[in-house]
N, C-alpha and C positions, 0 to 999 in steps of 0.2 A: 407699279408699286401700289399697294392696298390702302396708304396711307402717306398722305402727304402734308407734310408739315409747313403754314408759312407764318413766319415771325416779322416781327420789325428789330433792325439790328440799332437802332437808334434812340431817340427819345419818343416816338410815336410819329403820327404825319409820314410816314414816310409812303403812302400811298400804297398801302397794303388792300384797300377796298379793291381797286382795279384791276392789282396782279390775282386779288382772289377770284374776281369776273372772269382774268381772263382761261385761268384754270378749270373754275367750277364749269366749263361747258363739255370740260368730257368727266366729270364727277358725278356720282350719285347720291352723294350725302354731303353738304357742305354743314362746318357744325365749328359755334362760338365755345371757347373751353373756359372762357376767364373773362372781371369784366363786368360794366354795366354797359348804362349810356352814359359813362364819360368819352365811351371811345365814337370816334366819329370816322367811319368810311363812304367815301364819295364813289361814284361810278358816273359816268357820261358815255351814253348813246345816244348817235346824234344830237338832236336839239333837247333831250330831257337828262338832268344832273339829278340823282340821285344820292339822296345825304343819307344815310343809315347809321343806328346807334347799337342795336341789339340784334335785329334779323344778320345774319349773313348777305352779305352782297351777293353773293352767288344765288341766290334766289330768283334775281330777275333773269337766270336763266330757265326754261321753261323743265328741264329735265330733273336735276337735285331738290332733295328730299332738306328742309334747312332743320338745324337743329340746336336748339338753344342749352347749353351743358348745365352738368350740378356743378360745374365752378362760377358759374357767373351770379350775380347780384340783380334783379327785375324790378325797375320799375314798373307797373303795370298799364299807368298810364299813358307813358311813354311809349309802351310796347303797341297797345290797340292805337294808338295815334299815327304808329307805323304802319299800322296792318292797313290803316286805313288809307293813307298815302300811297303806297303799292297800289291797293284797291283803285284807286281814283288812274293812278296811272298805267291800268289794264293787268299788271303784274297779280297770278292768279296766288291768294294766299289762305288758304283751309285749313283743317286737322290733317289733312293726307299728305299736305306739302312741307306744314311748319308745326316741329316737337318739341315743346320745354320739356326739359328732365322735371321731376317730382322732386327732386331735391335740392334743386334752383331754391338759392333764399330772395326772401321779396324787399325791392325797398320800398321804403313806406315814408308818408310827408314827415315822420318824427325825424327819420335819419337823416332827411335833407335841412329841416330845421336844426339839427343839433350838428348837421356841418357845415353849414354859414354861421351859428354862432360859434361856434367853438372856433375857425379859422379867422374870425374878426376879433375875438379872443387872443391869438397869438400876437395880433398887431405888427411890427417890422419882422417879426419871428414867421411869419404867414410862409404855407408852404407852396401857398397855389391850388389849392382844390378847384374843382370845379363845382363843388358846393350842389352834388346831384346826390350827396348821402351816401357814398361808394365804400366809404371807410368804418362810420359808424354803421353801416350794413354786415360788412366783414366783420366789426368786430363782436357785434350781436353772434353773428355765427361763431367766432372763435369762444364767448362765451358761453356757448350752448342758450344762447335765447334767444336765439330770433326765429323767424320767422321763414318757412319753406311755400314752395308753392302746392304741395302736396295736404299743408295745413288747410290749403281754401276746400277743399276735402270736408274736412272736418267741422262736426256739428260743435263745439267748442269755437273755432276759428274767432268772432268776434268777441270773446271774453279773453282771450289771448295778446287779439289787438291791444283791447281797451286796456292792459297792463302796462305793455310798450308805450303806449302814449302817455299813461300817468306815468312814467319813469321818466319819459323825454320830458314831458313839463317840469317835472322838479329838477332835472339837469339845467332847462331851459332857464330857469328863475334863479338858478344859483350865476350862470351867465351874465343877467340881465338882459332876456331875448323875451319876445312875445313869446306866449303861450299857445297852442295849435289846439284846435275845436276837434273834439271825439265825432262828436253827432257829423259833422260833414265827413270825415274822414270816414265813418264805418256807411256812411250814403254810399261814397266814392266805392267803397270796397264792396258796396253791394251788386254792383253793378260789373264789376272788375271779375271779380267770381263767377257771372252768371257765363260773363263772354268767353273766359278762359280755359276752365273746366275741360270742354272738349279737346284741347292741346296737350293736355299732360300727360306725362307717359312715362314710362321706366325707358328712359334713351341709352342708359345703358347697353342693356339688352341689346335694344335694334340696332345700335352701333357695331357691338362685336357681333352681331349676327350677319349685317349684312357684310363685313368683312370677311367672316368664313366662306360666306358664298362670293366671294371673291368684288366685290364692288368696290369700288374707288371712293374714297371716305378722303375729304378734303378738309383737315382743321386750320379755322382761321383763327391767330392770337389777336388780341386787343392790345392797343399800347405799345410799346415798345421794349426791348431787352434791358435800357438802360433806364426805365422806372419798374423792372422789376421790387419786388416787395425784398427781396434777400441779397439780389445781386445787383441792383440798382444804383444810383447815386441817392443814397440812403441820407439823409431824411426825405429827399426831395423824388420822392417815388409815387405811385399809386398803392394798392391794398391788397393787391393780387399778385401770382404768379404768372408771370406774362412770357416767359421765355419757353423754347419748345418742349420741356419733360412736363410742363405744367398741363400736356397735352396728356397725359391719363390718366391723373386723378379729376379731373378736370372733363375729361368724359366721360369715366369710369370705364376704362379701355387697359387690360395687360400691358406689361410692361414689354412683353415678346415678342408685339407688334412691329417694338423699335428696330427690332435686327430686318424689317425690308422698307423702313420708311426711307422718304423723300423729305427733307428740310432745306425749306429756302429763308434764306435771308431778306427782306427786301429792305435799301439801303439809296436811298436820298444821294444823288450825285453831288449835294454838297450839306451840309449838316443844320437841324434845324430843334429848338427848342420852344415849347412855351412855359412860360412863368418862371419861380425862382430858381436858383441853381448853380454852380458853376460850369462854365463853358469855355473850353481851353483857346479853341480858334473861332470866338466870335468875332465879326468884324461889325463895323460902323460906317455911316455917313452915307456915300455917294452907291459905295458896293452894296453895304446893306442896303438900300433901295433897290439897288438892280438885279438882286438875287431875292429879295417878299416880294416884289410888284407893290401894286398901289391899295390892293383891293379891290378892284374894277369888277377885274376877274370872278368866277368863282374857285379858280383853280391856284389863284394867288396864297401864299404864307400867310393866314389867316385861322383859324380854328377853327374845325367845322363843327365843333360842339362849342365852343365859349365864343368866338370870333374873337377871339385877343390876338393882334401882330404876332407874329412867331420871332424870336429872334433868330437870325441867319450867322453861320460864319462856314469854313473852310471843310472842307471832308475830314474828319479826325480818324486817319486810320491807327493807331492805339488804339481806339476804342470799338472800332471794325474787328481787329484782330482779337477783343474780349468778347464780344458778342458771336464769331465764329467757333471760339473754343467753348464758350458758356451753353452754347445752343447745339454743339455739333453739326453747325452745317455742310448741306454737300454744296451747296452753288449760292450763287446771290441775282439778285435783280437789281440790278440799276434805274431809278427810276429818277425824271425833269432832265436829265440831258439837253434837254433841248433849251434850259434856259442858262446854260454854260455858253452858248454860242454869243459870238461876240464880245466875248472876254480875251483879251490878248494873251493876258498870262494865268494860269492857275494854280493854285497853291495846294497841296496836298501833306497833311499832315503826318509824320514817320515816325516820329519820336516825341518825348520828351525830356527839357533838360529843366534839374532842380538842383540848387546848392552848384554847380557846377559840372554835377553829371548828367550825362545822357543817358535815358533809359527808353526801351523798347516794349516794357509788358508794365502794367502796373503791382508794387510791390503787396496793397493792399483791397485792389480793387477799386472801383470808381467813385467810393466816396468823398473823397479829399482831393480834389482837381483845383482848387484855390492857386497854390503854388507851382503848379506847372505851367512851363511855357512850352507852346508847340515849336518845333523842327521840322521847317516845311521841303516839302522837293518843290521844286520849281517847274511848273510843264507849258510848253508851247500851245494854246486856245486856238481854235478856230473861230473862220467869218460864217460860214455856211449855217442857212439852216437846217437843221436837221430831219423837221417836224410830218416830211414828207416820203420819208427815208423806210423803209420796210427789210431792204439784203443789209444783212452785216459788212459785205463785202464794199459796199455804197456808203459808209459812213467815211467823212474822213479820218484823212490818217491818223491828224492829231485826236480826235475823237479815241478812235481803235487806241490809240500809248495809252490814253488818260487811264482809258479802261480794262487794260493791260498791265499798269500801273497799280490800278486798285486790287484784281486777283493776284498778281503777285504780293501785294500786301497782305492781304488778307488771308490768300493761301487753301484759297477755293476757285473755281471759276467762274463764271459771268456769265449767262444762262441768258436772259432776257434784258433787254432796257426797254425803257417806255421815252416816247419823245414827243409827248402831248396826251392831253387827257382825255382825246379819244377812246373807248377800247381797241381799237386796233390798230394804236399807233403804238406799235410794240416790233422792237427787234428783236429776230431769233438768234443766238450763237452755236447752230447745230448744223 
């Protein structure tokens, strides 16, 4: 396939960095479609964890070409801060390796100041941002004002700024927020332009080009299906199109691609959320501990861009079966397996019942999940570990139902599992 698609069928976390590692090593162009650095993907080789925000994690393979889309939102700071971590950690990162599109918009300290005020603004109303300016970025762009990276281009560029910024100040003051300083900012952005420059390109182009010449073009989504901007649990979503058609405006890739693409799901063996929202089989107490960890870890329900606990509950397949039909997936990845082990009984989510019916799709979509109570199947847990486990065949049995269980729900098959955050602690199902 010329084009492979990987989503998260969840609320995000669902360890999309890893299954994109383990893909991008026979890819030639791995490429972000949507998206700042709110989103946060981890990879682990050996002894070094790799937290990335903006690069594609397929990078640290030594072959693909990474590619930053025109749907994504940049901060720039963030970005060379990346460049530079790679750099320290041997990962080779140049203009030859890593392409922003020209029509990437940029975030800028106004949008990050005008979304920590404005989200302390809301007060109990708060939706959870991560307050990195992701929203009021997007919405610059949807009102044709912001700012592209193809501006830094441009002999104008800082009188363009300096508008933006007096806009966010008078936003900021109606707030009650501090005010943000011009003169540092266009410092900051002197220097952001001189580094960046070299990177920009029409990725358009080299996307569908190198796909004519047949290479393997790998897009990774940010976030997950279910903080989609359209199809999401609305209000409580990010700014973006996060599900997989968001994958060709978002590269600027034909839509005719899609009749040989590859879409995979990847999908948290049991269901995980951060910040507000509702959450039909969240659990508590003893469980919820032993499904986050402690934070010890780095692989622990944590946030790898905010570090806020995650909250944990049951696998909701409802809501598997929205994110298969929303995205047209062909297969899914299972991913922590291995911290299901030692659970006696497992609870899987079938349905929901409200008012006194049972229903199996939702009537309006995932916005209004308050009143539902999940419908769980009951499955038999294994003692084994898993973590050392590489044949499908070698998993136990109760393992193999759980996840037998899930493709029949979902009504795709089960492709890969991961069972630790190794990169090659990965099951094939081939």
């Amino acid at each position: 396939m010329p084009l492979q698609i990987i989503v998260g069928t969840q609320w995000g976390d669902e360890g999309k960095g890893r299954i994109v590692d383990w893909f991008a090593a026979n890819s030639d162009i791995v490429a972000r479609y949507n998206g700042g650095d709110n989103a946060g993907h981890s990879v682990t080789v050996g002894s070094k964890l790799f937290k990335l925000h903006l690069i594609p994690s397929g990078i640290i393979h030594p072959k693909p070409v990474a590619v930053l889309g025109n749907g994504m939102v940049i901060n720039p700071r963030s970005l060379l801060d990346e460049i530079e971590m790679l750099h320290k950690a041997g990962i080779q990162v140049n203009p030859d390796r890593l392409r922003i599109s020209h029509a990437a918009h940029l975030i800028t300290p106004a949008h990050q100041a005008l979304d920590k005020a404005q989200e302390a603004a809301r007060g109990k109303g708060s939706i959870g941002t991560t307050g990195r300016g992701i929203g009021p970025a997007y919405t610059d762009k949807a009102s044709r004002r912001g700012l592209r990276m193809a501006d830094l281009l441009s002999a104008d560029f800082f009188e363009h700024l300096s508008v933006l910024v007096d806009d966010a100040n008078q936003q900021l003051g109606l707030l009650g927020a501090p005010q943000i300083n011009l003169i540092n900012i266009i410092e900051a952005y002197q220097h952001f332009r001189k580094m960046l420059l070299p990177y920009i390109a029409d990725t358009s182009l080299e996307v569908c080009s190198a796909m004519a010449a047949g290479q393997r073009v790998l897009a990774e989504g940010a976030q997950g299906t279910l903080l989609d901007i359209d199809h999401g649990t609305y209000p409580f979503v990010t700014s973006s199109t996060t599900i997989a058609s968001g994958v060709f405006p978002g590269l600027g890739i034909g839509i005719s691609a899609a009749n040989d693409a590859e879409v995979s799901g990847v999908c948290k063996s049991f269901q995980t959320r951060v910040g507000s929202g509702p959450f039909p089989t969240e659990v508590f107490d003893e469980l919820a501990l032993r499904l986050r960890g402690t934070g010890e870890n780095p692989w622990d329900e944590y946030g790898t861009t905010t570090g806020r606990a995650r909250r944990v509950g049951w696998l909701d397949g409802v809501l598997l079966r929205y994110a298969v039909r929303i995205n047209g997936l062909t297969e899914l990845v299972i991913t922590k397996l291995d911290i299901l082990s030692g659970i006696e009984t497992l609870k899987l989510c079938i349905a929901y019942r409200k008012g006194g019916k049972t229903i199996s799709d939702l009537p309006f979509g995932p916005s209004n999940l308050e009143d539902y109570e999940p419908v769980y199947q009951e499955l038999p847990g294994w003692l084994e570990d898993v973590s050392a486990i590489r044949q499908w065949a070698d998993l136990p049995q109760a393992a193999k139902d759980y996840l037998d269980s899930i493709a029949r729900l979902a009504g795709v098959p089960v492709r890969l599992v991961s069972v630790g955050p190794e990169r090659n602690q990965i099951v094939s199902n081939s």
